[in-house]
C-alpha positions as CSV (number, residue, x, y, z in Angstrom):
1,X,-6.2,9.9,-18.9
2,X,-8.7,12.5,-18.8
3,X,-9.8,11.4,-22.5
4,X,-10.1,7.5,-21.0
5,X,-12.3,8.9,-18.3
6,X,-14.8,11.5,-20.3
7,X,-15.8,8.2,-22.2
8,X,-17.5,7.1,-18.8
9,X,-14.1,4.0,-18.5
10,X,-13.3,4.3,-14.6
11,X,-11.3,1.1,-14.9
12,X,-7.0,1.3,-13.6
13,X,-7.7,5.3,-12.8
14,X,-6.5,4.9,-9.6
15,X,-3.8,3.3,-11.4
16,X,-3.2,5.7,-13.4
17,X,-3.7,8.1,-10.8
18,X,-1.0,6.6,-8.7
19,X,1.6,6.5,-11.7
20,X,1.3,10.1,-12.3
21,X,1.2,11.1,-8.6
22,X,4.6,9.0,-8.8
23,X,5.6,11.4,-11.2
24,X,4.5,14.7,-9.5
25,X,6.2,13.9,-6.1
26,X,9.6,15.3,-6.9
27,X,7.6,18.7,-7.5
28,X,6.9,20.6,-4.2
29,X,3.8,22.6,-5.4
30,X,2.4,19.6,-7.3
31,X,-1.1,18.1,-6.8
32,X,0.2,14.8,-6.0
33,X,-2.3,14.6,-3.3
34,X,-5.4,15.4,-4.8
35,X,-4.2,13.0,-7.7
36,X,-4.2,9.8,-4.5
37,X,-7.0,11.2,-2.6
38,X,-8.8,11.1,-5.9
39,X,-8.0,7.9,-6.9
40,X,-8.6,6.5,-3.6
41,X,-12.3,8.0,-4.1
42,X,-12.7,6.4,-7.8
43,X,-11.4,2.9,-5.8
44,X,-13.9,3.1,-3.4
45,X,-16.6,4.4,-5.8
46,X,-15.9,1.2,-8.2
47,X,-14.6,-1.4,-5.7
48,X,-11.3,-1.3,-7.6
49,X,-9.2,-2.0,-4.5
50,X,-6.3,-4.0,-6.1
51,X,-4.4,-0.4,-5.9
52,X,-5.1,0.3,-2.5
53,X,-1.3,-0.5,-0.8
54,X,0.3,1.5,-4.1
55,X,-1.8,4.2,-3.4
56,X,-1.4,4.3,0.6
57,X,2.3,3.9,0.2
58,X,2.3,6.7,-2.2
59,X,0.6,8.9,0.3
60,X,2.8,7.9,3.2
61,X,5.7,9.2,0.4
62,X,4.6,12.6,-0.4
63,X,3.5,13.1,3.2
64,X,7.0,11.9,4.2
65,X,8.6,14.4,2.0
66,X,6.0,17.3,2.9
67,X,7.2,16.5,7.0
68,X,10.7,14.6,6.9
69,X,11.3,15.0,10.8
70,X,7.6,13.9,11.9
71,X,7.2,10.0,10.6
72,X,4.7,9.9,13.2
73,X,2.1,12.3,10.5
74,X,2.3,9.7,7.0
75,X,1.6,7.2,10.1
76,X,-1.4,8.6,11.3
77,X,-2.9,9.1,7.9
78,X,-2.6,5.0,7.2
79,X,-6.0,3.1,7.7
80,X,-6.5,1.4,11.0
81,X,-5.6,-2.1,9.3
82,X,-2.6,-1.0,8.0
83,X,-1.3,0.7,10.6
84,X,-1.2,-2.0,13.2
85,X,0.4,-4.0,10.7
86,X,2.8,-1.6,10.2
87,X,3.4,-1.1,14.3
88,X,2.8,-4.6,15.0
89,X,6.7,-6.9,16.0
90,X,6.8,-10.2,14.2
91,X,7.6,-13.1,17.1
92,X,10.7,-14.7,16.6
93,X,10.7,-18.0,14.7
94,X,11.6,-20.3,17.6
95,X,13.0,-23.2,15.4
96,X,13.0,-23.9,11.4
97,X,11.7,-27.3,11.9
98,X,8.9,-28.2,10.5
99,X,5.6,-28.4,11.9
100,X,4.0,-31.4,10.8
101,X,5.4,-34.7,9.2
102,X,3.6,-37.0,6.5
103,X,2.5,-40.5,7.1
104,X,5.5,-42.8,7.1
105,X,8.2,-40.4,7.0
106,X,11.4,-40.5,9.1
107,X,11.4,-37.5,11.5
108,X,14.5,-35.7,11.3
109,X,15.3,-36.1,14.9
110,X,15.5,-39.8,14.4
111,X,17.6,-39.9,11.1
């Protein structure tokens, strides 16, 4: 990896990144971290956001395992458009109906 980027390639590092902070995550005084804060930096840098969730979820990981009683700490550390996703309740689906019915076709009500 470091070899792919000396040569100046800054394409799938945070991939890469992410894989290996995978990797480090069992280990408690690896640099997991620095290896998704770092790839989140080269994402930003390059516009290479395909790897964004992996690495956010990642994160939320290691900081889950760093503080396994205090969720609330990986929560905070999500970006603002995750994180009311991720608070957010679904509404119930009221009825598995569909919503719209083609020209000419018998409504299933009437069948």
């Amino acid at each position: 990896m470091k070899l792919w980027a000396d040569h100046g390639n800054r394409t799938y590092v945070p991939l890469q990144r992410a894989y290996l902070a995978e990797l480090l995550i069992e280990d408690e005084n690896s640099d997991a971290m620095v290896q998704i804060e770092e790839a989140l930096a080269v994402a930003q840098e390059t516009g290479e956001h395909w790897t964004d969730a992996l690495l956010h979820r990642i994160r939320g990981e290691i900081l889950l395992k760093q503080n396994p009683a205090d969720p609330a700490i990986a929560e905070a550390r999500l970006p603002r458009r995750h994180r009311r996703r991720a608070t957010a309740k679904r509404p119930a689906a009221s009825s598995c109906a569909p919503r719209f019915r083609l020209p000419g076709s018998i409504s299933p009500r009437a069948a």
